[in-house]
Backbone as CSV, one residue per row, in Angstrom:
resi,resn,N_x,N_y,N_z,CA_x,CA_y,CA_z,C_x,C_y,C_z
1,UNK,-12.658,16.123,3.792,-13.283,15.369,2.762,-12.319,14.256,2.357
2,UNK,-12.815,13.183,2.228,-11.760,12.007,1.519,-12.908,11.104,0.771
3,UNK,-12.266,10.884,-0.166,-12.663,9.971,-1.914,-11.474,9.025,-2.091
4,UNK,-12.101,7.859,-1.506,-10.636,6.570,-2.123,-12.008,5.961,-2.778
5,UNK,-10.920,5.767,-3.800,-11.220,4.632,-5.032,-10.189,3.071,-4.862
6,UNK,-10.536,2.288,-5.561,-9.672,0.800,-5.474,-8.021,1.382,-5.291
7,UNK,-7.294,2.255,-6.409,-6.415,2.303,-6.298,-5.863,3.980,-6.196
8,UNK,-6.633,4.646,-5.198,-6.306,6.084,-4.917,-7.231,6.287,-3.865
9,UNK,-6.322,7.930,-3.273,-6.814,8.181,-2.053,-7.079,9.838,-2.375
10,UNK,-7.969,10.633,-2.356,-8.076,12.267,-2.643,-8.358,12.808,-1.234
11,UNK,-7.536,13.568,-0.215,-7.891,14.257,0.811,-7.956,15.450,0.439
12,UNK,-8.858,16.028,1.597,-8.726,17.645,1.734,-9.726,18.150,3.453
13,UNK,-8.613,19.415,3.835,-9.400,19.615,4.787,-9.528,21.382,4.907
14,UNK,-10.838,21.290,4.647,-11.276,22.642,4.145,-11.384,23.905,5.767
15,UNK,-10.866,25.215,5.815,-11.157,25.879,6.575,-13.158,25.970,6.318
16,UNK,-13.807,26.025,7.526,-15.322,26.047,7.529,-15.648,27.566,7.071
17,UNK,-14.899,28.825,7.361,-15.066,29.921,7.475,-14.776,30.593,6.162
18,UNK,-13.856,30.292,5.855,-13.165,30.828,4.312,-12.960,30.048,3.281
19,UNK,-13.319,28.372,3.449,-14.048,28.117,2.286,-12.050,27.486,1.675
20,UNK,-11.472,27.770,2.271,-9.896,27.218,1.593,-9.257,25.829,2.058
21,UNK,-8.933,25.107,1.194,-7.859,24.222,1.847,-6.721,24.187,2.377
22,UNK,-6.832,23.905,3.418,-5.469,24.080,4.395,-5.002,22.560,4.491
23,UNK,-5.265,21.788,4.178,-4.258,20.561,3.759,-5.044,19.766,2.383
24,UNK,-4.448,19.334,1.335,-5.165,18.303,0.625,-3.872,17.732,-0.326
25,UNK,-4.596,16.687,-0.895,-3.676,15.481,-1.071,-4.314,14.267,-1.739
26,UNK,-3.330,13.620,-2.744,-3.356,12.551,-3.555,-2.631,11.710,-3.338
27,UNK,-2.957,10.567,-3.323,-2.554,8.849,-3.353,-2.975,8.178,-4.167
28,UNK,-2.123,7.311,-5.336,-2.466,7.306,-6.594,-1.227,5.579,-6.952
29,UNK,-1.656,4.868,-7.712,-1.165,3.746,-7.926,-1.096,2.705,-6.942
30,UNK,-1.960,2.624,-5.680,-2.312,1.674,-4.632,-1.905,0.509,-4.985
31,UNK,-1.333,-0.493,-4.303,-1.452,-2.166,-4.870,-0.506,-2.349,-5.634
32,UNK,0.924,-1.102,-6.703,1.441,-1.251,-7.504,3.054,-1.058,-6.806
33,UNK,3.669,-1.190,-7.546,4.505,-0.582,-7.500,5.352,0.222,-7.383
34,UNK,4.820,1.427,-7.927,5.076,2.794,-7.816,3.854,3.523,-7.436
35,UNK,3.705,3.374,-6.335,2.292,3.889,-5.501,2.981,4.811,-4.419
36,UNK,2.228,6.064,-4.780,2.866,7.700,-4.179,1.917,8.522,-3.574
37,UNK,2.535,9.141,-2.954,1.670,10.005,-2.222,1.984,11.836,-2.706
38,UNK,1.281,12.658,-2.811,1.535,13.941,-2.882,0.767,14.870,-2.006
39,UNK,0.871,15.929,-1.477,-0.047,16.494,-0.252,0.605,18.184,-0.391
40,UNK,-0.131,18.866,-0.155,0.383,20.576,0.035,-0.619,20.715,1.576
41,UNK,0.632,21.284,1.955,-0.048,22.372,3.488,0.127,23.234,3.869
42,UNK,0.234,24.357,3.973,0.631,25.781,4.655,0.971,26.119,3.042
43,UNK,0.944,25.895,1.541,1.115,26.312,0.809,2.780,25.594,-0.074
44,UNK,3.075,24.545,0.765,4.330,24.012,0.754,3.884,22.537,0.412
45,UNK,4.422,21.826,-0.986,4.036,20.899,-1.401,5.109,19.661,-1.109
46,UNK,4.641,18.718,-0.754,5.635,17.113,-0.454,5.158,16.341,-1.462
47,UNK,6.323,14.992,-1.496,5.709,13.914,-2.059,6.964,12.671,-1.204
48,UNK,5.785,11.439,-1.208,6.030,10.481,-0.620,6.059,9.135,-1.362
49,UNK,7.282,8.142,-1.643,7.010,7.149,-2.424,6.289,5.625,-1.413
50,UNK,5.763,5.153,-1.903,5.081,4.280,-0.691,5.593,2.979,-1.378
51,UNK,6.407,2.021,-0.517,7.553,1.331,-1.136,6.711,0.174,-0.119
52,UNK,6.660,-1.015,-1.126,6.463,-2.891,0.018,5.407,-3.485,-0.341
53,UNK,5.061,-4.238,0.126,3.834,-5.131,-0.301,2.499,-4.979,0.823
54,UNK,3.121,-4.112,1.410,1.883,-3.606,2.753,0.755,-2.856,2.251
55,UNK,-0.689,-3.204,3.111,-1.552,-2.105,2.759,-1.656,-0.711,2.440
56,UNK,-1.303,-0.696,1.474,-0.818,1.136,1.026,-2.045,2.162,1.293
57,UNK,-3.125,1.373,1.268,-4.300,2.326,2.026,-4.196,2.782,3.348
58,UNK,-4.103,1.664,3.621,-3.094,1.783,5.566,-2.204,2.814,5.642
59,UNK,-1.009,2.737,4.712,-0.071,3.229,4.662,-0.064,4.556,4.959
60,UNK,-0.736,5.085,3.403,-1.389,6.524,2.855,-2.129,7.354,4.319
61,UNK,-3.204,6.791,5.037,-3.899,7.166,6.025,-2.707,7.455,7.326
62,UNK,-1.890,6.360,7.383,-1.077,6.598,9.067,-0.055,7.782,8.660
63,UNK,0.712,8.484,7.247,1.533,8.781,6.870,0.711,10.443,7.301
């Protein structure tokens, strides 16, 4: 499932069988400055600062 808005990105990718997320994730302040990424997978949470004047939608998706 993915929901981007102008300046955010909401993933998730749901097991079909049990109904759980096995990866999902936020991208949040697009276009700014301090535009970040956060994501949990196997139960183990990251975060990513997304630093430049580059398409951070781009960014967010190839990361």
């Amino acid at each position: 499932m993915i929901n981007s808005g102008s300046s955010s990105l909401k993933f998730a990718v749901i097991d079909s069988q049990s109904g759980d997320a096995v990866l999902s994730g936020l991208g949040e302040c697009f276009g700014l400055s301090d535009a970040r990424m956060s994501w949990k997978f196997n139960g183990e949470k990251f975060e990513y600062a997304i630093q430049g004047d580059e398409n951070h939608h781009q960014l967010a998706v190839a990361k």
